[in-house]
C-alpha positions in Angstrom: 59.0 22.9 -16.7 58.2 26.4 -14.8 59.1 27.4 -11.2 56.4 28.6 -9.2 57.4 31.8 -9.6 57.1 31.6 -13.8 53.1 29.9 -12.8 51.1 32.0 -15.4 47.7 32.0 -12.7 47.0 34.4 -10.6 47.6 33.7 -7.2 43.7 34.4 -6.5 42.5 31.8 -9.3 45.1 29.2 -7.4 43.3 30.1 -4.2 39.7 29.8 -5.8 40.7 25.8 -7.4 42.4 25.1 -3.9 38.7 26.4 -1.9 36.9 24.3 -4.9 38.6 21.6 -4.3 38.4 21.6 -0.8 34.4 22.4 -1.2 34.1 19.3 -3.2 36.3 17.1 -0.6 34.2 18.3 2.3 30.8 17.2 0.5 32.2 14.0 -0.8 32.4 13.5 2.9 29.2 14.4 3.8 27.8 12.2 1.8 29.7 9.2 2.7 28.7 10.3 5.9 25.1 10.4 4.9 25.7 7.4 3.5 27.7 4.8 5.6 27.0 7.1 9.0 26.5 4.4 11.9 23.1 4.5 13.2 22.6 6.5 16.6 19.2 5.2 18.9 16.9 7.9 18.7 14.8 7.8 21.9 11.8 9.8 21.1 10.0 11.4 23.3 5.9 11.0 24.6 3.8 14.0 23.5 0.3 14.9 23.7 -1.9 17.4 22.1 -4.4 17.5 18.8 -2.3 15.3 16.5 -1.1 12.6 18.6 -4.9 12.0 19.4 -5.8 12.0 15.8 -2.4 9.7 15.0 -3.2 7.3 17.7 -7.1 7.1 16.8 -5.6 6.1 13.5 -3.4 3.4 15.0 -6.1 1.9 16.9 -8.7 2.0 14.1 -6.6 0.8 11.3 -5.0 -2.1 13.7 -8.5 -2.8 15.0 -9.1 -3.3 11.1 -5.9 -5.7 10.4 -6.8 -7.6 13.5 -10.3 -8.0 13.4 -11.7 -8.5 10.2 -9.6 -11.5 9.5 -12.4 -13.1 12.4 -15.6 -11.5 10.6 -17.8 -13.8 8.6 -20.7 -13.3 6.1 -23.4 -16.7 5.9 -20.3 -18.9 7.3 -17.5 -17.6 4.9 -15.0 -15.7 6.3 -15.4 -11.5 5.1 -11.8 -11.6 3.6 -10.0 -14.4 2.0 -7.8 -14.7 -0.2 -7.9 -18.3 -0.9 -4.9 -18.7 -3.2 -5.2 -22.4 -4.0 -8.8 -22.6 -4.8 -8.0 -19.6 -6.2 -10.8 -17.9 -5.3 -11.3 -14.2 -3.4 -13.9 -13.7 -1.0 -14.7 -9.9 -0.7 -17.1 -8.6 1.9 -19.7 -11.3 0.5 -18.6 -11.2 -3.3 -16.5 -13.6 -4.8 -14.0 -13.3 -7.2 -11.7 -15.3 -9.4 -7.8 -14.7 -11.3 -10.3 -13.2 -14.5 -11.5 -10.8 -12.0 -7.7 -9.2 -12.4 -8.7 -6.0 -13.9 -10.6 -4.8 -10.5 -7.2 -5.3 -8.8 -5.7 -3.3 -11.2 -8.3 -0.7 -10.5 -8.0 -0.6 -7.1 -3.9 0.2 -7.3 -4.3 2.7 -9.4 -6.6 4.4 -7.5 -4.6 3.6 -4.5 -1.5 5.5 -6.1 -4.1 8.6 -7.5 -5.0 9.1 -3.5 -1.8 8.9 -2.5 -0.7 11.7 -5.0 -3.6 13.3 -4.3 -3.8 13.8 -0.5 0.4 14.6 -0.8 -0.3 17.3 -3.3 -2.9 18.5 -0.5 -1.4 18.0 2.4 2.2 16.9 2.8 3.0 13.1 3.9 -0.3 13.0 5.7 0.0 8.9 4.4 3.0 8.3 6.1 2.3 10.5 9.4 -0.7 8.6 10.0 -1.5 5.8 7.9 1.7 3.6 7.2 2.3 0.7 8.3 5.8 1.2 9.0 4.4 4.3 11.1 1.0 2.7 12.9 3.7 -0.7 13.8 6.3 1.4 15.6 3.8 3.5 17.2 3.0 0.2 18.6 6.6 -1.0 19.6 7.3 2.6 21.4 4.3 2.3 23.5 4.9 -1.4 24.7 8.7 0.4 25.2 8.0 2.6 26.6 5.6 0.9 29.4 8.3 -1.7 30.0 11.4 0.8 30.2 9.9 4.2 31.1 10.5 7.0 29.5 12.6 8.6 27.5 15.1 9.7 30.2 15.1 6.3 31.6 15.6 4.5 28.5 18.8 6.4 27.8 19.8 5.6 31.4 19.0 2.0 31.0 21.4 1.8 27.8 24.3 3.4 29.3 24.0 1.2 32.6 26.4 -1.9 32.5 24.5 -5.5 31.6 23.3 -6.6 34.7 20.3 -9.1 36.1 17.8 -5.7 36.0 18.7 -4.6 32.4 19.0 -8.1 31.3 15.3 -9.0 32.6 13.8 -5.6 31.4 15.1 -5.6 27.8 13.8 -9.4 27.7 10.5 -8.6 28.9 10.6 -5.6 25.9 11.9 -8.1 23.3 9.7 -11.0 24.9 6.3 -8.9 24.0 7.9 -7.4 20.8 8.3 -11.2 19.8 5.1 -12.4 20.8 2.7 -9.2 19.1 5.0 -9.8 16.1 3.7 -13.7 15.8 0.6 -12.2 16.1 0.8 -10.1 13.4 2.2 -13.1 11.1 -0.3 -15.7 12.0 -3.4 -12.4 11.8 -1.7 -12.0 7.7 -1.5 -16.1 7.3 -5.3 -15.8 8.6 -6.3 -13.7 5.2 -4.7 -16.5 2.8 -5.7 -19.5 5.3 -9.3 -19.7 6.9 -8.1 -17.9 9.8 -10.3 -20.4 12.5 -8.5 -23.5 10.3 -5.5 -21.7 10.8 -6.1 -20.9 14.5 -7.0 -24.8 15.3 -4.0 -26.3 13.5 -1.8 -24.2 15.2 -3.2 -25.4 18.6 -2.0 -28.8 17.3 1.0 -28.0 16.2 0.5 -29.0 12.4 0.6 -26.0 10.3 1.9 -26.9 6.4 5.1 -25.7 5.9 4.4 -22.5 3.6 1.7 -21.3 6.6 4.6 -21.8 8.7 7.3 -20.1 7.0 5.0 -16.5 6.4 3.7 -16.7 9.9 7.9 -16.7 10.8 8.7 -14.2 8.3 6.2 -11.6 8.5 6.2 -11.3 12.1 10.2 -11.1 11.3 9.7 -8.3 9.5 7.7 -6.6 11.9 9.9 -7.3 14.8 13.1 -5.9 12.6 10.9 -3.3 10.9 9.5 -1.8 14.1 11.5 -2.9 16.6 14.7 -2.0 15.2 15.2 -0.3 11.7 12.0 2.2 12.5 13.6 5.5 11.2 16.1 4.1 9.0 13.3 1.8 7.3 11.9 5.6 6.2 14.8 7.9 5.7 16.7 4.7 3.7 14.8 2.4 2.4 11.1 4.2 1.6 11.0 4.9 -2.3 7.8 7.7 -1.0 10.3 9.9 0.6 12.5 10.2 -2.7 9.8 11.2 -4.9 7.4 12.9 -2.9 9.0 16.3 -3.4 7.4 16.3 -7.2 4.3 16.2 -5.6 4.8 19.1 -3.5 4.2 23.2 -4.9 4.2 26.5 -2.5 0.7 25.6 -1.9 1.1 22.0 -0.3 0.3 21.7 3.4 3.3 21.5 5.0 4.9 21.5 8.7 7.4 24.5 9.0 9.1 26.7 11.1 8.0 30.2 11.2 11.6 31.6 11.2 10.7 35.3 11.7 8.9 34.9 14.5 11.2 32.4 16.3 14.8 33.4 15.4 16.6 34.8 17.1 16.5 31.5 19.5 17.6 31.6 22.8 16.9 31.2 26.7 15.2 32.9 29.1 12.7 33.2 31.8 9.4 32.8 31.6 7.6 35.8 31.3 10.5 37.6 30.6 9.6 39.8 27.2 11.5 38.1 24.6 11.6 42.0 22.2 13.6 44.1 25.2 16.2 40.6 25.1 16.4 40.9 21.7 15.3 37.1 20.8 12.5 35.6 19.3 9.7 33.4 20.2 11.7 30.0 20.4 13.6 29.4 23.7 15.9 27.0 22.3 14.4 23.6 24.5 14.9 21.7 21.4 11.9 19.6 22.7 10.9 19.2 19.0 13.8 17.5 18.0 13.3 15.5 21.0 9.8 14.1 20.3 10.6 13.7 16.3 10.5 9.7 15.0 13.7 10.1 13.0 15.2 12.9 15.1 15.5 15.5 12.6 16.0 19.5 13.9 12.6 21.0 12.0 13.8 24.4 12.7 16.2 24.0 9.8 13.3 23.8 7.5 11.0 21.2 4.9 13.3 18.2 5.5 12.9 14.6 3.3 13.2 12.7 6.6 10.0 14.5 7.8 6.7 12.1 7.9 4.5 14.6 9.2 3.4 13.1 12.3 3.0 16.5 13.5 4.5 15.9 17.2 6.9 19.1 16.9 3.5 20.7 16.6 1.9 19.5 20.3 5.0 20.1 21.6 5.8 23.5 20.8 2.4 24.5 21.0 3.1 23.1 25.1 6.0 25.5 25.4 4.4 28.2 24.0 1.4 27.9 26.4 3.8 27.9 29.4 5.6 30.7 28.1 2.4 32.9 27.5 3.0 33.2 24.0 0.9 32.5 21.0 0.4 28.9 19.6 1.5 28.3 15.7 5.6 29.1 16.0 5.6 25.3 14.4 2.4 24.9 12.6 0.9 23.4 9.4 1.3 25.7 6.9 2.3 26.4 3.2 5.3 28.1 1.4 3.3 31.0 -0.1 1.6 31.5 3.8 5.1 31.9 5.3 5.9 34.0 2.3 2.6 36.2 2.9 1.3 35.5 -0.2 -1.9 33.8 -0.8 -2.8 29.9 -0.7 -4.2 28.5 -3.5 -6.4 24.9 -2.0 -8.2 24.9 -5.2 -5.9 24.4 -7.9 -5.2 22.7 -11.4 -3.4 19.6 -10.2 -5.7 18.9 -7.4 -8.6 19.2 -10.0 -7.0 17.2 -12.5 -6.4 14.5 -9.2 -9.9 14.7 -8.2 -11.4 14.4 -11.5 -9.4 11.3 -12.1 -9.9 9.7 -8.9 -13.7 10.7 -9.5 -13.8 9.2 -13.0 -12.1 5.8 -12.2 -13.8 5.4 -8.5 -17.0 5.7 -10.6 -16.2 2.9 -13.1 -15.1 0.4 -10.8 -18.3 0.9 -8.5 -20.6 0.6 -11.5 -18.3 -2.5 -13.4 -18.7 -4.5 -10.0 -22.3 -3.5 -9.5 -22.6 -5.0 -13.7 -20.4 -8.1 -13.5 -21.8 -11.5 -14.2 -21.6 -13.9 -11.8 -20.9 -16.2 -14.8 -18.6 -16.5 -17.7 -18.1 -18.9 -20.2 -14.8 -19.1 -21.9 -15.0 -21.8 -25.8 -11.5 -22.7 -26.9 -11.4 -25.0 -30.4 -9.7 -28.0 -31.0 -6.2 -26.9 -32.8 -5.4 -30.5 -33.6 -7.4 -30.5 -36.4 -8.6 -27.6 -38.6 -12.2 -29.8 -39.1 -13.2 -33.4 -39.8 -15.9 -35.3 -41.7 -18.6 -37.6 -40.6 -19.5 -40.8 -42.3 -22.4 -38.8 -43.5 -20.2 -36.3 -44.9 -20.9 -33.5 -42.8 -18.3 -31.6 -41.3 -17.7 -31.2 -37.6 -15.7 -29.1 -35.2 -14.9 -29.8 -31.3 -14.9 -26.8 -28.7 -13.3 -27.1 -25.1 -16.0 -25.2 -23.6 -15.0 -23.6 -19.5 -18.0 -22.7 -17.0 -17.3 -20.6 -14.7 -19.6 -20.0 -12.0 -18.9 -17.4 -9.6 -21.5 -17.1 -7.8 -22.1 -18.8 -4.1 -24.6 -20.6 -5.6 -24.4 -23.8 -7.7 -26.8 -23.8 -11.1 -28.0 -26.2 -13.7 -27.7 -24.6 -17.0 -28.6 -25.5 -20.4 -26.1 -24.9 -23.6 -27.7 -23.8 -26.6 -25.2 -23.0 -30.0 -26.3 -20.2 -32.9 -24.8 -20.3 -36.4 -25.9 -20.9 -39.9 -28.9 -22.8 -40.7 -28.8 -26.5 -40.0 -25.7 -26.3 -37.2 -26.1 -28.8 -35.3 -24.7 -29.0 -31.5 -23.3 -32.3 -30.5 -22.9 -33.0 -26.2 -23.2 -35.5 -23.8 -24.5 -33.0 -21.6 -27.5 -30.5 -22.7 -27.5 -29.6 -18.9 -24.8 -28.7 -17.3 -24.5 -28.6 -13.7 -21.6 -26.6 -11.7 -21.3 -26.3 -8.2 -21.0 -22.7 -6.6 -17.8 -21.7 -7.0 -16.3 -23.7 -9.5 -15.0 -24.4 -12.8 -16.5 -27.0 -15.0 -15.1 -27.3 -18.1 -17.3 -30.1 -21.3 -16.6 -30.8 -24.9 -18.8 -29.9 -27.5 -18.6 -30.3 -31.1 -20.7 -28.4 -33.7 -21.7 -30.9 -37.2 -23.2 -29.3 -40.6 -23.4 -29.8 -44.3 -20.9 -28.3 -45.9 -23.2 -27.1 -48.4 -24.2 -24.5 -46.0 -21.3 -23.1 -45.5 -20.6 -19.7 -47.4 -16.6 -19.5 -46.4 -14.1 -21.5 -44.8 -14.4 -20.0 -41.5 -17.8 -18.9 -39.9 -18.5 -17.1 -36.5 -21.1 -18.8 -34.1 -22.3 -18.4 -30.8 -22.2 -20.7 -27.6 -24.5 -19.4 -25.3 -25.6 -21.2 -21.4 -28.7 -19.9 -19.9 -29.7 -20.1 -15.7 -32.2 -23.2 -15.3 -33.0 -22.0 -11.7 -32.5 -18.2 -12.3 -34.1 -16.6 -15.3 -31.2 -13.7 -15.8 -28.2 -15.9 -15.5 -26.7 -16.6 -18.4 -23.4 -15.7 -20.5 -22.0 -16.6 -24.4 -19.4 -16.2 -26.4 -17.6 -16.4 -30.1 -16.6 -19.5 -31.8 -15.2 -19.8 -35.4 -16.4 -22.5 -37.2 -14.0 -24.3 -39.7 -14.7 -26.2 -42.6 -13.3 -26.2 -46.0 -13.1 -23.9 -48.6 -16.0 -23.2 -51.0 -14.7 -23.5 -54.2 -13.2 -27.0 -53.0 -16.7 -28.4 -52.6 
């Protein structure tokens, strides 16, 4: 074994593993940090200005929405019901059924495509204005903040001792946090449940079970999610917020700091000429950390924990107007405009976005404006291959389902096409099935095997309208009888 003084290394390379070392300890730390931190209240501040106007218009329309279409009704049926046991979907007067699944899968996809599509544009515009995560606490900070004050005054009221005040003010906030999130529970019940059923039962104390436990757990989850997670439910436990950065390129909107103009930061008096004290435009109130939703410092740049809600924007735009200096030291903005170069809005991904969006948009307007109110699904007897008459014909039985989706009922008349001589075989040459509704009736199709050509055959069930000339829908059978050269 060698002394120290035999160590081969210089002493420089020891130095260099030490610092290494020592680099990797200290960000081992900050992420357990990051990680396991304990959470500190973040008390954001009121703003006003262009953006919190356009984010609270947003609140109020898409809450008006949630709220009050679940009470809207077309020709006694409510506008929007989801009526999962009759399973049956009521959509703005059209009514759909679980074979109707492709237009959901439509509508997601496109959902995604505008998602990618406005954050390739413009940033997190989704979360800053649209989520639900974001218009429910926007909610919860103003009933706050009308119960406890301000934020000065909420700080206070935290670092007070318990007392009969405190108590009775923090109930009151909790009280009407409760209440708004019951609300919001028995408003999301209302879209699965008749929402005036749901209402009345409710008065008399005998909701089912299931309506019960989703009116309890949603409004849970909006009392924990805005009440008391708020930031942590997007910096933590938001997939968006991961992923979002492989949206982005130097010509995404984005909120940003203009550096140049702003550093160096510092103090001073107002009208005091910022160039002679050697500083730049920002004076350092750190009022935009103040009025941010998950408290982060956007003067140390683009930022994962950044939703976009713009109110560093009003804010500094306030200071600056006190101070006499120009607006736009925070300010929407893109990489290759801070670098001075130019910004590209036009550009291959948000054509390839658009053209997509366009594309699919198009074929699920014109699929729904096309779909058949009626659809009629023919499964065969497996049990047996085919079986013969005593008058030695050959006969097959069908399982055949109606499905009538329209708000109408109909009487319709079956009808069956095949090789020459096919006879069709029901109880019922007119069907009736109510609006709504599924009837399902056997069938069987009989011929002489003579006429058959080969052991399997394709033939046609078809149901035409009674009462409406272009109603109608049919579909493939296969005929089975035996084989040829056996006869």
């Amino acid at each position: 074994m060698s002394s120290p003084e035999q160590d081969p290394r210089p002493e420089s390379a020891g130095a260099g593993a030490r610092s290494r070392r020592g680099v990797k300890v200290e960000l081992v730390d900050d992420v357990e940090k990051s990680l396991y931190a304990r959470r500190q209240k973040i008390y954001p501040r009121e703003v006003h200005g262009v953006f919190a106007t356009l984010r609270v218009t947003a609140v109020l329309v898409l809450l008006g929405l949630f709220y009050g279409v679940a009470w809207l009704s077309w020709d006694g049926q409510q506008l929007l019901l989801f009526d999962l046991p009759a399973r049956q979907f009521h959509v703005f007067g059209m009514l759909f059924f679980p074979q109707d699944f492709l237009y959901l899968t439509f509508m997601l996809i496109i959902a995604a495509l505008t998602l990618f599509f406005f954050t390739a544009l413009a940033g997190r515009l989704w979360c800053g204005y649209a989520c639900p995560q974001t218009v429910w606490t926007e909610v919860f900070l103003w009933i706050e903040r009308k119960i406890e004050g301000d934020r000065p005054r909420q700080m206070k009221l935290d670092k007070s001792p318990l007392g009969a005040r405190k108590f009775a003010i923090k109930g009151a906030k909790h009280l009407v946090w409760v209440l708004f999130s019951l609300w919001t529970g028995f408003t999301f019940v209302g879209y699965f449940t008749p929402i005036t059923e749901l209402g009345a039962r409710a008065l008399e104390f005998s909701l089912g079970p299931w309506e019960t436990f989703w009116i309890f757990f949603y409004g849970f989850a909006t009392y924990g999610n805005a009440g008391w997670m708020r930031e942590q439910v997007c910096i933590y436990m938001c997939p968006y917020a991961r992923f979002q950065s492989a949206m982005f390129d130097r010509d995404t909107l984005i909120i940003s700091y203009d550096s140049e103009r702003g550093e160096p930061r510092g103090a001073r008096r107002r009208g005091s000429d910022p160039k002679a004290a050697g500083l730049g435009d920002c004076i350092d109130c750190t009022l935009c950390v103040q009025v941010c939703p998950t408290g982060i410092d956007i003067r140390n740049g683009l930022q994962y924990q950044c939703i976009a809600c713009a109110s560093c924007i009003d804010v500094c735009d306030e200071v600056m107007d006190k101070m006499g200096y120009p607006r736009g030291l925070v300010r929407y903005t893109t990489e290759n405009a801070v670098s001075g170069k130019q910004t590209h809005v036009v550009r291959p991904r948000i054509l390839v976005y658009s053209a997509i969006l366009a594309l699919l948009m198009v074929a699920l307007v014109v699929s729904v404006m096309l779909r058949s109110p009626l659809e009629l699904d023919v499964i065969r007897d497996r049990n047996a291959l085919y079986r013969e008459t005593s008058e030695g014909l050959v006969e097959n039985v069908y399982e055949l389902k109606i499905v009538n989706m329209d708000e109408r009922a109909h009487r319709f008349r079956l009808s069956l096409e095949g090789p020459e001589s096919l006879a069709l075989i029901t109880e019922e040459p007119e069907i009736a099935v109510d609006a709504a509704s599924v009837r399902v009736v056997v069938a069987s199709a009989r011929i002489d095997p003579a006429r058959l050509s080969q052991r399997s055959t394709e033939i046609r069930f078809r149901i035409d309208s009674l009462d409406e000339e272009e109603l109608g829908a049919d579909a493939v059978a296969r005929f089975l009888g035996p084989t040829p050269s056996a006869r």
